[in-house]
PASENU-41265 format. One line per 8 residues: number of its first residue (from 1); their letters; for each residue x negated, y negated, z of N, C-alpha, C. Coordinates in Angstrom, 1 decimal. Atoms other than C-alpha are relative to their C-alpha. Example, Ala and Ser with C-alpha at 12.3 -4.5 7.8 and 13.67 -1.06 7.14 Angstrom:
1) AS) -0.9/1.2/0.0/-12.3/4.5/7.8/-0.9/-1.2/0.0 ~ 0.9/1.1/0.0/-13.7/1.1/7.1/0.8/-1.1/0.8 $
//
This chain:
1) XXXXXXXX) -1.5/-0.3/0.3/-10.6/-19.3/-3.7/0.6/0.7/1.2 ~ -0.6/-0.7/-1.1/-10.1/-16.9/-0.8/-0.9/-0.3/1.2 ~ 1.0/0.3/-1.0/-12.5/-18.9/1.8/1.4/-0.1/1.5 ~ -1.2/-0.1/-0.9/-10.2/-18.3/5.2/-0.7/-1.3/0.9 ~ 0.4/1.6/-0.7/-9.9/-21.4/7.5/-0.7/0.6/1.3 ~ 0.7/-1.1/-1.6/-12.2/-20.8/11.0/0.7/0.1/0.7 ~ -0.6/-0.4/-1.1/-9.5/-20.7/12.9/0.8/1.3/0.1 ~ 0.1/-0.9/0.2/-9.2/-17.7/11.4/-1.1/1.5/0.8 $
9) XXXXXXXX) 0.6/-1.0/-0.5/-10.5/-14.4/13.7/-1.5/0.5/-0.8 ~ 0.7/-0.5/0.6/-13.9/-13.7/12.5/0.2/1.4/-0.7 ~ -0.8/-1.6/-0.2/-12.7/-9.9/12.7/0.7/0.2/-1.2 ~ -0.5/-0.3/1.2/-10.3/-10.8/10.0/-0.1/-0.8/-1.1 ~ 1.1/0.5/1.0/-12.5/-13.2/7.9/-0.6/1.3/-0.7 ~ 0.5/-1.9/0.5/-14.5/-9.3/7.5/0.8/0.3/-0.7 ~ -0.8/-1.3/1.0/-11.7/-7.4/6.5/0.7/-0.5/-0.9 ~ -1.2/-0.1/1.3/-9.8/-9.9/4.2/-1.5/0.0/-1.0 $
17) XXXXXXXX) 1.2/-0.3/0.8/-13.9/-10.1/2.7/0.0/1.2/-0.6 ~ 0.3/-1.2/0.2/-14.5/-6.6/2.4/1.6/1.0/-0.8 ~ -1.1/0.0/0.9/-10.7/-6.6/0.5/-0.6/-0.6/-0.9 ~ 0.1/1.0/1.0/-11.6/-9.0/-1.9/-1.4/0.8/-0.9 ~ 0.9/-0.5/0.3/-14.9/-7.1/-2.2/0.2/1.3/-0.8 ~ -0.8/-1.4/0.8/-13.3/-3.4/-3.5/1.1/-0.6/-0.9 ~ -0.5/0.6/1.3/-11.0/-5.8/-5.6/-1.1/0.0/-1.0 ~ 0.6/0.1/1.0/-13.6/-6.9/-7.5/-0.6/1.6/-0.6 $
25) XXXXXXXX) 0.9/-1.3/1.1/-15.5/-3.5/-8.0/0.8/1.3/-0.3 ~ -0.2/-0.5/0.7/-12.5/-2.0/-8.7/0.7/-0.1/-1.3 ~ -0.2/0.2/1.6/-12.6/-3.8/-11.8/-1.2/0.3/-0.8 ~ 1.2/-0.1/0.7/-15.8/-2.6/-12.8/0.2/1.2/-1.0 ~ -0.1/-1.2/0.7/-15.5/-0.3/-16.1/1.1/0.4/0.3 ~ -1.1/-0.5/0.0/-11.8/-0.4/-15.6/0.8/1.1/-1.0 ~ -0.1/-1.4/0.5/-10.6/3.1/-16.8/1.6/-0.7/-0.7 ~ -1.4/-0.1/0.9/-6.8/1.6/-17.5/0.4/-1.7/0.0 $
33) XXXXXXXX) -0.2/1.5/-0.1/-7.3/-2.0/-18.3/1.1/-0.4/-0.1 ~ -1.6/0.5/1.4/-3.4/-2.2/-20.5/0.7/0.1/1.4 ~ -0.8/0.3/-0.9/-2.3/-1.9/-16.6/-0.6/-0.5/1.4 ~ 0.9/0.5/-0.6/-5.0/-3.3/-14.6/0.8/-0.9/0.6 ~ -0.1/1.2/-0.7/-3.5/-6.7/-14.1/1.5/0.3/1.0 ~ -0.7/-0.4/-1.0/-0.2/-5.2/-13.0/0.2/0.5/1.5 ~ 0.3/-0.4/-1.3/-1.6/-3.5/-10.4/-0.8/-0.8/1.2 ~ 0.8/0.6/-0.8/-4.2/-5.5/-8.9/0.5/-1.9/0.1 $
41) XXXXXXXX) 0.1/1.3/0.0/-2.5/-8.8/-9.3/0.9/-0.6/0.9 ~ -0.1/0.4/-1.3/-0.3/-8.8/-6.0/-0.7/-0.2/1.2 ~ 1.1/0.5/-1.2/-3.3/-8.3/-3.7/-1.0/-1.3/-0.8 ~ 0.7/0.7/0.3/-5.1/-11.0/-5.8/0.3/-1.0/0.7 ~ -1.0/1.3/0.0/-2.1/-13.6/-5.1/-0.3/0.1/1.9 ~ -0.3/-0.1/-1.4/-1.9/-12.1/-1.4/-1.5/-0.4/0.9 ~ 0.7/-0.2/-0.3/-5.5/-12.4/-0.7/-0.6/-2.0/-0.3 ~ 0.4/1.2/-0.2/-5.9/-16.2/-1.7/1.2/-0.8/0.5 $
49) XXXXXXXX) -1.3/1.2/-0.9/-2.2/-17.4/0.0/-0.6/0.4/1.1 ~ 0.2/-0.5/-1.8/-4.1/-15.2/3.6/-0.2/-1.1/0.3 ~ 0.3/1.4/-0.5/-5.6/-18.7/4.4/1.0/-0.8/0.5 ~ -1.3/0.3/-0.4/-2.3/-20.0/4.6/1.2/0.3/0.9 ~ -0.9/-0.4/-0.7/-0.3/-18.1/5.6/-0.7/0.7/1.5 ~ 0.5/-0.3/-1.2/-2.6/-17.1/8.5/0.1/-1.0/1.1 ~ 0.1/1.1/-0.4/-3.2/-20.5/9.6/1.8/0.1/0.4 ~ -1.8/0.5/-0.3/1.1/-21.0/9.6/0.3/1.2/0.6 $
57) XXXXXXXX) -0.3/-1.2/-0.6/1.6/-17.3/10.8/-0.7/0.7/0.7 ~ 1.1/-0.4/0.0/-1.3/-15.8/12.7/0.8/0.9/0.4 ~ -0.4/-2.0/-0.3/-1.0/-12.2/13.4/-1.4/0.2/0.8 ~ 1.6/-0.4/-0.2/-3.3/-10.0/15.4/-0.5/0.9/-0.7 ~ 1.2/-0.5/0.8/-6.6/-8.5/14.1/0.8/1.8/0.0 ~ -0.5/-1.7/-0.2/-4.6/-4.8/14.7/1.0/0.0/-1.5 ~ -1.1/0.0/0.7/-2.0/-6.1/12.5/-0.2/-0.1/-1.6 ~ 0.6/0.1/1.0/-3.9/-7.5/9.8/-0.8/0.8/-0.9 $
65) XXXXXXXX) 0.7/-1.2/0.5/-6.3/-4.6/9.5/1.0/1.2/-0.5 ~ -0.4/-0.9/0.9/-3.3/-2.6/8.9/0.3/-0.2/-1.6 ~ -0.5/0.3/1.1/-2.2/-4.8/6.0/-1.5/0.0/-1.5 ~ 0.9/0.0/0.6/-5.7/-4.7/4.7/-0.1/1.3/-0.7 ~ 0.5/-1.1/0.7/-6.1/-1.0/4.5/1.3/0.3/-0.8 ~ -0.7/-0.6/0.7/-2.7/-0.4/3.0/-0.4/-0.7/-1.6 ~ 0.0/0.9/1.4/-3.9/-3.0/0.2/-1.3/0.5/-0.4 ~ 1.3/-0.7/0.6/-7.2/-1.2/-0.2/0.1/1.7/-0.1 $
73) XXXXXXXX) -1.2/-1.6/0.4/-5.1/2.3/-0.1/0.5/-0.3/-2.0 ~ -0.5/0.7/1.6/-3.2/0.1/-3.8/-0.9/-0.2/-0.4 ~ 1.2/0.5/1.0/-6.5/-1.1/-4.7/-0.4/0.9/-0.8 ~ 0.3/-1.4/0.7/-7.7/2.5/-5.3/0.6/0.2/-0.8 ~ -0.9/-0.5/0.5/-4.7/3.7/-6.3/0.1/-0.8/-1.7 ~ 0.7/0.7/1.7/-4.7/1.2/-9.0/-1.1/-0.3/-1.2 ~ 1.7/-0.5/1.0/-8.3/1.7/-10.5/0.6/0.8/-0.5 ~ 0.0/-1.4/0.5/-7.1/5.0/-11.4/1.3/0.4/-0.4 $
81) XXXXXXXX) -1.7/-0.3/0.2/-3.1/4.4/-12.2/0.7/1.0/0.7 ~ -0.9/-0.8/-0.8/-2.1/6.2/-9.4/-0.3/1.4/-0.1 ~ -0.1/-1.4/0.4/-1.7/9.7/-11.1/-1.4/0.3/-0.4 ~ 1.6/-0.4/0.1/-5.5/9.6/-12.0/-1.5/-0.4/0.7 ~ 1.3/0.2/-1.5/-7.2/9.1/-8.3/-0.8/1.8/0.2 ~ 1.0/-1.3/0.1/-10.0/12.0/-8.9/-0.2/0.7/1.1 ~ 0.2/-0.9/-1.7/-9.6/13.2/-4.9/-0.4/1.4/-0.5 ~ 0.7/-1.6/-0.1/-10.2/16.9/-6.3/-1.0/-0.2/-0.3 $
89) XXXXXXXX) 1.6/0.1/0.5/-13.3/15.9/-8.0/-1.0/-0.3/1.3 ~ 1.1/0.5/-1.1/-14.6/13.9/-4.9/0.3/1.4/1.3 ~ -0.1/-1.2/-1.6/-13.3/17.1/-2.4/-1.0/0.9/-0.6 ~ 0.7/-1.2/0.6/-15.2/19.5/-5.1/-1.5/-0.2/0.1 ~ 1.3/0.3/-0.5/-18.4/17.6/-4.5/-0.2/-0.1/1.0 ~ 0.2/0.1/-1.3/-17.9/17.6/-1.1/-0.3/1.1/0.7 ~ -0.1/-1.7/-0.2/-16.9/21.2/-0.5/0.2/0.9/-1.0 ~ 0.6/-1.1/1.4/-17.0/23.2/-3.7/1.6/0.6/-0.2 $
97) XXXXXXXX) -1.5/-0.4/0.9/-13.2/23.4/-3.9/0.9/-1.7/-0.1 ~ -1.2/1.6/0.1/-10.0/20.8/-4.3/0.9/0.5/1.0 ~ -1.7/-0.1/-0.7/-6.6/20.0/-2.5/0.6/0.2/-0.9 ~ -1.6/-0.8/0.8/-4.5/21.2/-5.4/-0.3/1.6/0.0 ~ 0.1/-1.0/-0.1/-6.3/24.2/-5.4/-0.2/0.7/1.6 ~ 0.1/-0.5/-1.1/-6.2/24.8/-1.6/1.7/-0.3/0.5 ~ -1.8/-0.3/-0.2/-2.5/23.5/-1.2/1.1/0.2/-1.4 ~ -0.3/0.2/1.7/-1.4/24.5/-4.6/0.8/-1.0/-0.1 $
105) XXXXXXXX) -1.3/1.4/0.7/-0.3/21.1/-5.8/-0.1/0.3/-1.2 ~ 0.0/0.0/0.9/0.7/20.8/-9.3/0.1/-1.1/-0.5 ~ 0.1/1.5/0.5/0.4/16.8/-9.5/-1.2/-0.3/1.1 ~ 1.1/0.7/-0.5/-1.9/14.3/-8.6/1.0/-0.6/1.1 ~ -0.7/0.3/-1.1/-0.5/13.5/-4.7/-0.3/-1.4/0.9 ~ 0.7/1.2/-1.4/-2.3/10.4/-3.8/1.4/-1.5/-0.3 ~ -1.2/0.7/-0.2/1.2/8.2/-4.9/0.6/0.4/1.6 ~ -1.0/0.3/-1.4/3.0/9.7/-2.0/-0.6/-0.5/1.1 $
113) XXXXXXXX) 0.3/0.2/-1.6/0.3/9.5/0.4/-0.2/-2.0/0.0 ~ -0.4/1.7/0.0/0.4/5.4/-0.5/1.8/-0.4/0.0 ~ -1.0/-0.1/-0.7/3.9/5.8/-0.1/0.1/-0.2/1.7 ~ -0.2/-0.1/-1.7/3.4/7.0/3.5/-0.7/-0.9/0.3 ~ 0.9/1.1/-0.3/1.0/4.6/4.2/0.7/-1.2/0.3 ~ -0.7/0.9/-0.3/3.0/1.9/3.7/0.8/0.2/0.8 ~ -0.9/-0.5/-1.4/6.0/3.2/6.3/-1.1/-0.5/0.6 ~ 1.0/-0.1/-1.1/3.0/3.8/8.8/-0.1/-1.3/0.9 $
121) XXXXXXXX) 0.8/1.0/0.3/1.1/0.7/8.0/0.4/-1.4/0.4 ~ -0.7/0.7/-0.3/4.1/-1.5/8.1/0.4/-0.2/1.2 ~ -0.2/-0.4/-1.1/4.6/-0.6/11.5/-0.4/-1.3/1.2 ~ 0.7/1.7/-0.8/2.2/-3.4/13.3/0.6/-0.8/-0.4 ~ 0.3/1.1/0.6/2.6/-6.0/11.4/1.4/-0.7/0.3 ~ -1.6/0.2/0.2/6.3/-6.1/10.8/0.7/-0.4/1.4 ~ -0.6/0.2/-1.6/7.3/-5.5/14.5/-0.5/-1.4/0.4 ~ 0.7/1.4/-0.8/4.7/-8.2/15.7/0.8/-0.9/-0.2 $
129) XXXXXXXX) -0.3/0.9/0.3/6.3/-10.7/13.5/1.8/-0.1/0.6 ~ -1.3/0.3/0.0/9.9/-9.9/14.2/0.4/-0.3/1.7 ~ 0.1/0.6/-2.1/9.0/-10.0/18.6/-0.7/-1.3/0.2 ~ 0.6/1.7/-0.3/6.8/-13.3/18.0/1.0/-1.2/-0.4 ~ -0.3/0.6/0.7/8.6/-14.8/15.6/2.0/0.0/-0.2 ~ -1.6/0.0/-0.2/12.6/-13.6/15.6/0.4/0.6/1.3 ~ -1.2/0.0/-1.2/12.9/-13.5/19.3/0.4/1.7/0.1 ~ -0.6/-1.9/0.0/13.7/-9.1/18.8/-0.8/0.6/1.3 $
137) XXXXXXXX) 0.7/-1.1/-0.7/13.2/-6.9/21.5/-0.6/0.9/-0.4 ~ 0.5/-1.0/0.5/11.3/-3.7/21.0/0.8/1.1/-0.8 ~ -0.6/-0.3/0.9/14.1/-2.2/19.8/0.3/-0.1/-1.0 ~ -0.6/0.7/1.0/15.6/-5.0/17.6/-1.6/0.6/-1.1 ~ 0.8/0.1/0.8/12.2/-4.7/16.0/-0.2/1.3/-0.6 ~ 0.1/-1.5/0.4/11.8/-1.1/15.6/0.7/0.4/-1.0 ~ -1.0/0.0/1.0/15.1/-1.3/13.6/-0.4/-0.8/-1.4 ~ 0.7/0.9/1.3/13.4/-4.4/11.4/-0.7/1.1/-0.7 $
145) XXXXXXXX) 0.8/-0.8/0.8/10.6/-1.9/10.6/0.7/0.3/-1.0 ~ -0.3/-1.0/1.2/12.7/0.4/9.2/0.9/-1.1/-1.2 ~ -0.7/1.0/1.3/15.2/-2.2/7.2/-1.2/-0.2/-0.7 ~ 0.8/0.7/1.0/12.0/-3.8/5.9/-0.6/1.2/-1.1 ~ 0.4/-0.9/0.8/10.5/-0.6/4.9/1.1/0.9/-0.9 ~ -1.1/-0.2/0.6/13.6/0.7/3.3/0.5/-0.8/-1.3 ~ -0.3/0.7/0.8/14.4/-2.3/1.4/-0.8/-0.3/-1.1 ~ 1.2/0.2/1.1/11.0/-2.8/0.0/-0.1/1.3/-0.7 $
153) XXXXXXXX) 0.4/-1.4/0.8/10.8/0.8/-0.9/0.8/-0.1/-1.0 ~ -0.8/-0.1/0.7/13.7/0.4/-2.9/0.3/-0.6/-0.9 ~ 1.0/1.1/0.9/12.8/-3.1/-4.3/-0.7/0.3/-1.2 ~ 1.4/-0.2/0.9/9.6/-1.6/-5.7/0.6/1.1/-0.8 ~ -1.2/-0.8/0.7/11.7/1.2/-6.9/0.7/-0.4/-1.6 ~ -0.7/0.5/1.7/13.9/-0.6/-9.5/-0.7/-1.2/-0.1 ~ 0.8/0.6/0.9/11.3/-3.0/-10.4/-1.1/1.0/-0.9 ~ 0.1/-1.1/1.1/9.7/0.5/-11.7/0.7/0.0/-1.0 $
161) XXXXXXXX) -1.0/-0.5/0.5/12.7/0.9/-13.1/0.5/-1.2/-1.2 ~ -0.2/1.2/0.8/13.1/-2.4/-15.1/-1.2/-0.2/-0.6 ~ 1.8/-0.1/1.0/9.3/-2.3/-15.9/0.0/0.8/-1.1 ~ -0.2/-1.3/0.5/10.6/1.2/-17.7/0.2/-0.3/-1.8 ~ -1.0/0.2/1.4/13.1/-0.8/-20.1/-0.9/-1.3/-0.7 ~ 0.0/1.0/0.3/10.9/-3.9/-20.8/-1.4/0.7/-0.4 ~ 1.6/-0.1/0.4/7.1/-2.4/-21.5/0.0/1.0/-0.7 ~ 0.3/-0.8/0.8/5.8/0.0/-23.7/-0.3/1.1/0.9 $
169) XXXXXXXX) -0.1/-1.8/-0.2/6.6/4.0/-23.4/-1.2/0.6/1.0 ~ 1.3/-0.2/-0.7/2.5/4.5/-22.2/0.3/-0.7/1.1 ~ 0.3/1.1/-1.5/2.0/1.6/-19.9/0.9/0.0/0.8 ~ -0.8/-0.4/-1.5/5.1/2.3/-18.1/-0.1/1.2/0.7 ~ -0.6/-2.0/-0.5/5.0/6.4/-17.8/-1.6/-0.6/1.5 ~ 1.7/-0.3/-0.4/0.9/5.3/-16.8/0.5/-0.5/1.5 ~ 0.1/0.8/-1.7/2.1/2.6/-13.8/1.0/0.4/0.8 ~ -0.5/-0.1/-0.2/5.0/4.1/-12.8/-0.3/1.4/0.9 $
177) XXXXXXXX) 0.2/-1.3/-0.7/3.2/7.5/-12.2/0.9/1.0/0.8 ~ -0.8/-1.3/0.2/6.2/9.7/-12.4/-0.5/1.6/0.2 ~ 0.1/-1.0/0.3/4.7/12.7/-13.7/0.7/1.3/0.0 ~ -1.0/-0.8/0.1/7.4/14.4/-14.4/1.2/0.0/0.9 ~ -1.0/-0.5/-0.7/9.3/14.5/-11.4/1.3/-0.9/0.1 ~ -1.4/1.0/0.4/13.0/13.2/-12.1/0.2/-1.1/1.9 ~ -0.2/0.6/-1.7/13.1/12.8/-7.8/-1.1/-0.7/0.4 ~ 1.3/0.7/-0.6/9.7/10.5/-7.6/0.7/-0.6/0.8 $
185) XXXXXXXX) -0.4/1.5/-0.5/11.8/7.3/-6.7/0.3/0.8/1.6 ~ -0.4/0.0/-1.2/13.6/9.0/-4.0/-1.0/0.7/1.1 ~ 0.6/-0.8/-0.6/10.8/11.1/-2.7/-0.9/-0.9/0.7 ~ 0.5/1.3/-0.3/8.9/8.0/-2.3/0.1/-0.8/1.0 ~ -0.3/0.9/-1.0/10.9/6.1/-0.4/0.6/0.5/1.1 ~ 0.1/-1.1/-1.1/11.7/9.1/1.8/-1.5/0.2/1.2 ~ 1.5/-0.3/-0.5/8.0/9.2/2.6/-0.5/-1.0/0.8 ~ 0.0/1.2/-0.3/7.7/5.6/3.2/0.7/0.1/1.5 $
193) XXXXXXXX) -0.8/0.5/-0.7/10.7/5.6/5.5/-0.6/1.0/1.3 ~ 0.6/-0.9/-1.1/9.0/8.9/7.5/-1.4/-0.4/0.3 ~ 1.3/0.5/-0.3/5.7/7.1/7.6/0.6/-0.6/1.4 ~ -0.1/0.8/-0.5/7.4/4.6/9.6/0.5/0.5/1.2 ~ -1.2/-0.7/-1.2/9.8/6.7/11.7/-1.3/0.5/0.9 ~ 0.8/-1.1/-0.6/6.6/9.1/12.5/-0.8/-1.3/1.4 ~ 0.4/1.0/-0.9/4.6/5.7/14.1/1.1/-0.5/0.9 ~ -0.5/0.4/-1.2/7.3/4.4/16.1/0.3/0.9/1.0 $
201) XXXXXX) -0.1/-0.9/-0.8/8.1/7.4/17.7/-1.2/0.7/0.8 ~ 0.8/0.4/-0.8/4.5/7.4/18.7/-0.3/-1.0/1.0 ~ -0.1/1.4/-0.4/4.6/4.2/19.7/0.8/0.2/1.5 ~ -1.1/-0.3/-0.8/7.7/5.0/21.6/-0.6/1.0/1.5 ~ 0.8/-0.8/-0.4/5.6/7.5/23.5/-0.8/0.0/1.1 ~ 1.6/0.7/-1.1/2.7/5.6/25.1/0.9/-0.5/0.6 $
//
């Protein structure tokens, strides 16, 4: 189903594998089945069109690997509905404390940092296509980033937000991973848009 054609980079044969591979086992003893498929069922789709669209679009192995890890960044994230990614547990068996209790958080923080990630993440990928593919200078493309990352932030946003009105009370608060704060949406896509800002202006740099 997801066999990539050879003219596919070995390099990124590996990493869409080793995606596909943390897909599956993070269905193993799924902790929030009632939103399981919501979450995991865009990299499912994205992970058997890569053949395709690789073949018709190639990208390089830099580019790809980012779009891998931000989908294995969601993968996690979705095992655990976002708001219940155990990072204190795994820091407390690491070092005998947590990150909420060392930066006093009072939420589970691993939403934003998939937030930022995406900005970041988007950063290769996006530019490549808009200088191979729409003719953009390094500028024009720099600017794409951010539109793209901006639009999609805001996208995903009110399709939260329509998921709110149409699913049941639980299974939205769970996928939506709010927790309380009335300013998620915007903090979100604040984060996103500084992921993005922060890499180009490295970029910008070298």
């Amino acid at each position: 189903m997801t066999d990539v054609s050879s003219s596919t980079p070995p390099a990124q044969r590996r990493l869409l594998g080793a995606l596909l591979i943390l897909l599956l086992l993070a269905q193993i003893e799924q902790p929030y089945p009632e939103i399981a498929l919501l979450q995991h069922i865009p990299t499912m789709l994205l992970l058997v069109a890569a053949p395709a669209l690789l073949r018709r679009w190639p990208l390089s192995t830099a580019a790809v690997a980012c779009i891998v890890a931000f989908l294995a960044l969601h993968t996690l994230g979705g095992r655990y509905a976002y708001s219940s990614v155990p990072y204190d547990q795994w820091a407390h068996t690491l070092t005998g404390t947590t990150l909420s209790d060392a930066f006093g958080w009072s939420r589970n923080h691993y939403d934003r940092l998939v937030h930022f990630a995406f900005g970041a993440l988007s950063v290769i990928p996006v530019a490549e296509i808009a200088r191979r593919w729409g003719g953009l200078s390094h500028s024009g493309a720099a600017l794409t980033v951010l539109a793209w990352v901006l639009a999609i932030s805001s996208l995903y946003e009110i399709f939260e937000w329509l998921l709110t009105i149409v699913a049941a009370g639980e299974t939205a608060e769970r996928y939506n991973g709010q927790q309380g704060d009335i300013w998620d949406a915007q903090k979100d896509m604040a984060l996103a848009a500084l992921g993005a800002i922060l890499v180009l202006l490295v970029q910008r740099r070298r």
